[in-house]
PyMOL CGO cylinders between C-alpha atoms (Angstrom):
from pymol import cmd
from pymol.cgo import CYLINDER

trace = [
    CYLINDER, 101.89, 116.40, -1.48, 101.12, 112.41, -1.38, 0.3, 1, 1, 1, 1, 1, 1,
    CYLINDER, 101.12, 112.41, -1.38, 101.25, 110.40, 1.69, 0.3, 1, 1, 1, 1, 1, 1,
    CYLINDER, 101.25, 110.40, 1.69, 103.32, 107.17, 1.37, 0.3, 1, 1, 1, 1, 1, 1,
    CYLINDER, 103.32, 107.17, 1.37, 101.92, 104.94, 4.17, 0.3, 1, 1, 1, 1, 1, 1,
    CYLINDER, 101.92, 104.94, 4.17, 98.26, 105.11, 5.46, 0.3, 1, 1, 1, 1, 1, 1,
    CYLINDER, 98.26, 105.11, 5.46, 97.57, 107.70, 9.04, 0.3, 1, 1, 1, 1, 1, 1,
    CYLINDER, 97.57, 107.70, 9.04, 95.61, 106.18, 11.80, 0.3, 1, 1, 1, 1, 1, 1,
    CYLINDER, 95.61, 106.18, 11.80, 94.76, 108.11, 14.43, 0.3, 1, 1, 1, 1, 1, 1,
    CYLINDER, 94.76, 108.11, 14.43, 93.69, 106.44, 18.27, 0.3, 1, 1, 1, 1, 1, 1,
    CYLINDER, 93.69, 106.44, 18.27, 91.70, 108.37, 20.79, 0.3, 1, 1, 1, 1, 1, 1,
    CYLINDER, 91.70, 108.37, 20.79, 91.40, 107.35, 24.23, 0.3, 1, 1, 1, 1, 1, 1,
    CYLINDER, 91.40, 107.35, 24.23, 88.11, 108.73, 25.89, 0.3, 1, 1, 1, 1, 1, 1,
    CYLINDER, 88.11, 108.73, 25.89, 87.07, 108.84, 28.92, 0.3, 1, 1, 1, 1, 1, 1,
    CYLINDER, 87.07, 108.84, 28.92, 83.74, 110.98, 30.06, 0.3, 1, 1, 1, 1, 1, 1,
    CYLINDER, 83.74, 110.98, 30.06, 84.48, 112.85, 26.46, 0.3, 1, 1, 1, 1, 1, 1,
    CYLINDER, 84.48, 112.85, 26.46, 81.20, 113.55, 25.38, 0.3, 1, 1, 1, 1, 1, 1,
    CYLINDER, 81.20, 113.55, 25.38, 81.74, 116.95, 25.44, 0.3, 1, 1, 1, 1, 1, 1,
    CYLINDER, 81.74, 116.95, 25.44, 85.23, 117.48, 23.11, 0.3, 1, 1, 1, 1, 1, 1,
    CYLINDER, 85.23, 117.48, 23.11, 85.07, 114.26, 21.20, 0.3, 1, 1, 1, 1, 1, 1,
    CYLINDER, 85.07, 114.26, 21.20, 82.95, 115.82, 18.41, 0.3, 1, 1, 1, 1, 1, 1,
    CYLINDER, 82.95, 115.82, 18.41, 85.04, 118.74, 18.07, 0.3, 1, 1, 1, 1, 1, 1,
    CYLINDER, 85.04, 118.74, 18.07, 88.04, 116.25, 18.14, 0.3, 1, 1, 1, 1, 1, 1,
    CYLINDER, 88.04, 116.25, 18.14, 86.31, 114.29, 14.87, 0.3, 1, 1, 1, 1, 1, 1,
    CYLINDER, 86.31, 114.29, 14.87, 85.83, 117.20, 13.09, 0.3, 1, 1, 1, 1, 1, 1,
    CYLINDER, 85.83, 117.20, 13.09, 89.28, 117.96, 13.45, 0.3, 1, 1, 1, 1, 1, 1,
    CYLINDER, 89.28, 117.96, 13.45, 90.55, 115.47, 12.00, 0.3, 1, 1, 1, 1, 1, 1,
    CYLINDER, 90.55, 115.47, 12.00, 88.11, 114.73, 9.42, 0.3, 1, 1, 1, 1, 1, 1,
    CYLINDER, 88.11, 114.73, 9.42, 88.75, 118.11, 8.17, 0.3, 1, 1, 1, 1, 1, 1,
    CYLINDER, 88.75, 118.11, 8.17, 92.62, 118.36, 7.98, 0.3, 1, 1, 1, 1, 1, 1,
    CYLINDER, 92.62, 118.36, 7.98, 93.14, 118.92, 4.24, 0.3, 1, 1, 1, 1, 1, 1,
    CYLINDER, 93.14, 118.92, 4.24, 94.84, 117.95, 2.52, 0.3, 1, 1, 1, 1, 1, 1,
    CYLINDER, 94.84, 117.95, 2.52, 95.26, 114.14, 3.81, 0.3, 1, 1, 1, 1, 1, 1,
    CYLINDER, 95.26, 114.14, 3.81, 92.67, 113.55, 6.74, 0.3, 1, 1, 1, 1, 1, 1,
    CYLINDER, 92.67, 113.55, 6.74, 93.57, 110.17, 8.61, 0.3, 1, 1, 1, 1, 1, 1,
    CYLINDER, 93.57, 110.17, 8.61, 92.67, 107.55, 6.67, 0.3, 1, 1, 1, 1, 1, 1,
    CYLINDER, 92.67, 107.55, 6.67, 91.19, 105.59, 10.06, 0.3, 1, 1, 1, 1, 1, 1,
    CYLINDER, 91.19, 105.59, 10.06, 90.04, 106.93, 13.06, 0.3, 1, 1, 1, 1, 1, 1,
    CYLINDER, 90.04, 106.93, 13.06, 89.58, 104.40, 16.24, 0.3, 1, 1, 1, 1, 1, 1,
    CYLINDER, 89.58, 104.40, 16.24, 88.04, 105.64, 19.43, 0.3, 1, 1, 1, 1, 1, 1,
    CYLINDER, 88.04, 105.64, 19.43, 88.57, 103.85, 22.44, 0.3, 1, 1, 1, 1, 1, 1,
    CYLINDER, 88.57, 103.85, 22.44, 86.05, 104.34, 24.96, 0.3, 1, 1, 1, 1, 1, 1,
    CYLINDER, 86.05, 104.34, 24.96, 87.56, 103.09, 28.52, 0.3, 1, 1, 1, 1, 1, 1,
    CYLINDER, 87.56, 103.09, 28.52, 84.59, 103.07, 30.68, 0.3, 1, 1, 1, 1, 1, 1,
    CYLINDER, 84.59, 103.07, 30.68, 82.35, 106.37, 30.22, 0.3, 1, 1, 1, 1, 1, 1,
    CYLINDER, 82.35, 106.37, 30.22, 79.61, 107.52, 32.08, 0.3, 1, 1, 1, 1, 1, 1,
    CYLINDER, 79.61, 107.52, 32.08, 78.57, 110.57, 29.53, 0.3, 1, 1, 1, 1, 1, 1,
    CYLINDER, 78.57, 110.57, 29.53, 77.94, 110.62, 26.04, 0.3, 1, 1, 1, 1, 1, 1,
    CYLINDER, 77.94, 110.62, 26.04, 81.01, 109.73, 24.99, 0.3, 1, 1, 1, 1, 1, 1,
    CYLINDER, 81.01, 109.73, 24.99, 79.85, 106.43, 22.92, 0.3, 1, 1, 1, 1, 1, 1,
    CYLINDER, 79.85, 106.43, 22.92, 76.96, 108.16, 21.72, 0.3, 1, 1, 1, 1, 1, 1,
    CYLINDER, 76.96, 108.16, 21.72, 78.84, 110.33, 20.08, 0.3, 1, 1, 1, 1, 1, 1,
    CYLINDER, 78.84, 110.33, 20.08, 81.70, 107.80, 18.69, 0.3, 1, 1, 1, 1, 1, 1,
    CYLINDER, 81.70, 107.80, 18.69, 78.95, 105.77, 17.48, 0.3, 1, 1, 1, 1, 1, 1,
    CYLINDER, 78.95, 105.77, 17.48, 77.20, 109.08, 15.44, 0.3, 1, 1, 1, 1, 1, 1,
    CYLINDER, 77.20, 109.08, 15.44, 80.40, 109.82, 13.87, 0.3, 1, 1, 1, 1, 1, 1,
    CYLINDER, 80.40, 109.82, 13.87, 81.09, 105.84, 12.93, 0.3, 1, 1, 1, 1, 1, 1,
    CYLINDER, 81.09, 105.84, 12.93, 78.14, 106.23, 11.79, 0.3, 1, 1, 1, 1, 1, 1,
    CYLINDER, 78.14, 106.23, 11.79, 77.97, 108.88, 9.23, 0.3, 1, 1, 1, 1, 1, 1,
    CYLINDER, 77.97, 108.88, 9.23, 81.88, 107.50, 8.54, 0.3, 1, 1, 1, 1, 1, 1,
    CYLINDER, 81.88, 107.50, 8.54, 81.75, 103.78, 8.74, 0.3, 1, 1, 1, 1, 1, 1,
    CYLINDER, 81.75, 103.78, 8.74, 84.82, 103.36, 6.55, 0.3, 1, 1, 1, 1, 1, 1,
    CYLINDER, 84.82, 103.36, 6.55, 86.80, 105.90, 8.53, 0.3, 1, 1, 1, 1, 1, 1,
    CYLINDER, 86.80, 105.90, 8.53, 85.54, 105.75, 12.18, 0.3, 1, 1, 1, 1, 1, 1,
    CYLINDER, 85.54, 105.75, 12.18, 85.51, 102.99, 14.06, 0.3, 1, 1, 1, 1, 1, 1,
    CYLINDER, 85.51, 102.99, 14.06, 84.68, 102.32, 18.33, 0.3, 1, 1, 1, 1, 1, 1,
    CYLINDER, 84.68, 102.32, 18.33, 85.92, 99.70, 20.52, 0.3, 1, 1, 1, 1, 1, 1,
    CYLINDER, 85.92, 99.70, 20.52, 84.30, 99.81, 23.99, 0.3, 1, 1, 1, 1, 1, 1,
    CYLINDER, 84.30, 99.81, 23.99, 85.96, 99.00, 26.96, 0.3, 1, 1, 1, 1, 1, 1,
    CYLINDER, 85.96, 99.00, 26.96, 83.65, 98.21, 30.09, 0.3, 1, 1, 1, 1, 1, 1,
    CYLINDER, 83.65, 98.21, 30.09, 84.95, 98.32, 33.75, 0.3, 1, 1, 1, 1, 1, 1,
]
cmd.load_cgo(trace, "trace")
């Protein structure tokens, strides 16, 4: 099956650290048509959480990509 339009997926994190990478895998591994972008948005963490975006982004610069948003 083709896809017709591009997928983007958005994921709002907050003190994620712990789920995010299990989230990325996910979705990186949904076969046969992973997202084509991935955008976490961090809103403020106090964990890992950007750590974590920014390994993924990364390893996946054309696929992940991190906006940070301090408080």
């Amino acid at each position: 099956m083709s896809r017709i339009a591009p997928v983007a997926v958005v994921i709002p994190a907050f003190n994620a650290a712990v789920t995010l990478g299990d989230t990325l895998r996910a979705l990186l591994d949904q076969a046969p048509n992973p997202p084509d972008r991935i955008l976490v948005v961090d809103d403020g963490s106090c964990d890992g959480t950007c750590a974590v975006a920014e390994g993924f982004a990364s390893r996946f610069p054309d696929r992940i990509g991190l906006i940070r948003r301090h408080v």
